[in-house]
Phi, psi and omega in degrees: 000153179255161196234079165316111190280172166280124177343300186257061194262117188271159189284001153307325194285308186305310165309303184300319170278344171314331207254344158302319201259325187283338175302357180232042192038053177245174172239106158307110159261161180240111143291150157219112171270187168290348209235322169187174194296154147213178141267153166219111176301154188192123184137195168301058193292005138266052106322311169216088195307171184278002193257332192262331182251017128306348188234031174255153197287169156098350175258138173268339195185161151243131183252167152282174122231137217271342168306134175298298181314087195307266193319293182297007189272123166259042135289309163319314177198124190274349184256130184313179192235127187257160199214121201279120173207103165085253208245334185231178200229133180256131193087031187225189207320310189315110142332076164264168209250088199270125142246168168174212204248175187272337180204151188277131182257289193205193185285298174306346176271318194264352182262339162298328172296295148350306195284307198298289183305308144347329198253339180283330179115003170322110193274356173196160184259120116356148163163113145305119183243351159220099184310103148284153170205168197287310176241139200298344178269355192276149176311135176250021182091163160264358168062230176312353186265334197268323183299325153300008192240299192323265184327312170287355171265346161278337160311300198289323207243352209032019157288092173310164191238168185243139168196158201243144177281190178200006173185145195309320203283335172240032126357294160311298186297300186287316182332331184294312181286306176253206182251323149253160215225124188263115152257147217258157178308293174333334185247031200255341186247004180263082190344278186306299209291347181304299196307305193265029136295310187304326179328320201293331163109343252232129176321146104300127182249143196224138177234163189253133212307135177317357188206016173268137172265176187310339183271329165301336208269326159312307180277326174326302179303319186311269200354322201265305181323315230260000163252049185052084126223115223248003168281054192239149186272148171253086176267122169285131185214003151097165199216150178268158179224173160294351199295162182209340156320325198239191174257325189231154173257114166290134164227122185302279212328324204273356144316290177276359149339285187272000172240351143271326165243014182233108161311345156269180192277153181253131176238192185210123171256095179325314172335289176281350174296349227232281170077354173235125156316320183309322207252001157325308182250356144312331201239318164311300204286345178284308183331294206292345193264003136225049140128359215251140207294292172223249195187122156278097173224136182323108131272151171225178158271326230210072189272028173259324186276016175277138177331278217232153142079025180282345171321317171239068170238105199266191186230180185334300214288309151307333149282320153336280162324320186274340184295277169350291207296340180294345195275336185242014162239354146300334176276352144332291217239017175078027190251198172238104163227000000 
């Protein structure tokens, strides 16, 4: 159930009740919206019937919520939920844009990427630093090396990085380095890595598993919400179909789909969506044109010399372009980019 506080609910009133429910093995969560509060219980509520926390102070009302997905439900909180990386904020007006390259080649390569996006309007840098790939023999990143080629390109550029974990045991390590921390479609059903990934507090981007439907893509989110940590990104990254044009079928539609039943922010990566550069900024320019918070996307300086993914990978000169054309169809739809 979720718990409405009253608008002017104080905050002696709020502390006491958080620590009633956990004195009754329930777990409080605290949303804090713009216009008011809610809690959200998670656990055995009868235990602590609705009649008894209606009539504690500072609340106004009790809801079910009728969605599995407890936290990510905008029964739970009706104002979108913005979410602070670096200097800008992803789920307010603003579009933003993460680019870079699909995996850190070497230092030089990724502080040249970095610089090209940057310069482009990019609010953070990409980079793999640890590859899954299909086949156990395909470059598998450079891994702490890449993570540290990461970090001097925010030194040198002051763009945070995105860059994604595969596993609980390194978990630590890239947290160190980076400013959000990306789990990957493959990894979208790996529960326990969910959980401690949310420990860490620290943004998340959850991309959504190739063959997950919206509801699986959803309780997925719960697992990280669900350690307090109320920063997570949703990325649409396209589901395999029968289909054989694209690598992936993107599918736009499951946006506004999701911002309708979710308070969190939504992104699109066209790139892995896609799998052909041509249809990279065009598949962009549709995302932002329904609805969607910003972009994930492949840059290269050089993308035929790229490790990995260069078939959907675009260059400077496209990016550049595709930055512009986004400006009148964020405006379109009443956004910013």
């Amino acid at each position: 159930m979720i718990i409405v506080l009253k608008p002017d609910a104080k905050k002696l009133d709020t502390d006491n009740l958080l620590k009633k429910i956990e004195d009754a093995n329930l777990k409080p969560i605290l949303l804090e919206g713009t216009h008011r509060s809610v809690i959200a219980v998670i656990g055995d509520e009868r235990k602590m019937p609705a009649e008894f926390l209606e009539a504690q102070p500072g609340v106004e009302k009790t809801m079910p919520i009728l969605a599995p997905y407890k936290i990510a439900s905008r029964e739970t909180k009706i104002d979108n939920t913005e979410i602070k990386i670096g200097e800008n904020t992803l789920g307010g007006k603003k579009v933003g844009v993460i680019a870079g390259p699909c995996t850190v080649e070497s230092e030089e390569q990724i502080v040249s990427v970095a610089k090209i996006v940057k310069a482009s309007g990019a609010i953070a840098l990409r980079g793999g630093a640890f590859k899954p790939r299909t086949n156990p023999y395909s470059f598998q990143g450079l891994q702490e090396e890449g993570l540290k080629y990461l970090a001097t390109a925010r030194k040198e550029t002051g763009l945070p990085i995105v860059t994604e974990v595969l596993s609980e045991k390194s978990i630590d390590m890239v947290a160190k380095y980076t400013d959000v921390i990306q789990i990957g479609t493959r990894n979208m059903a790996n529960f326990e890595l969910l959980k401690a990934v949310g420990e860490v507090k620290k943004p998340v981007i959850l991309k959504r598993g190739m063959a997950a439907t919206l509801e699986e893509f959803l309780q997925a989110a719960e697992y990280i919400l669900s350690q307090d940590n109320p920063n997570v990104i949703l990325c649409e990254r396209g589901i395999r179909t029968f289909e054989t044009h694209t690598r992936f079928t993107l599918s736009l539609s499951i946006v506004p789909q999701l911002k309708e039943l979710t308070h969190l922010p939504v992104i699109v990566d066209p790139s892995h969506g896609t799998g052909k550069r041509n249809l990279v900024n065009p598949m962009s320019k549709g995302a932002v044109a329904v609805g969607a918070d910003g972009l994930l996307i492949e840059v290269h300086h050089d993308p035929e010399a790229s490790f990995v993914d260069g078939p959907q990978t675009i260059n400077e000169d496209d990016f550049k372009t595709l930055m512009l054309e986004l400006k009148p169809i964020a405006n379109a739809v009443n956004r910013e980019a």
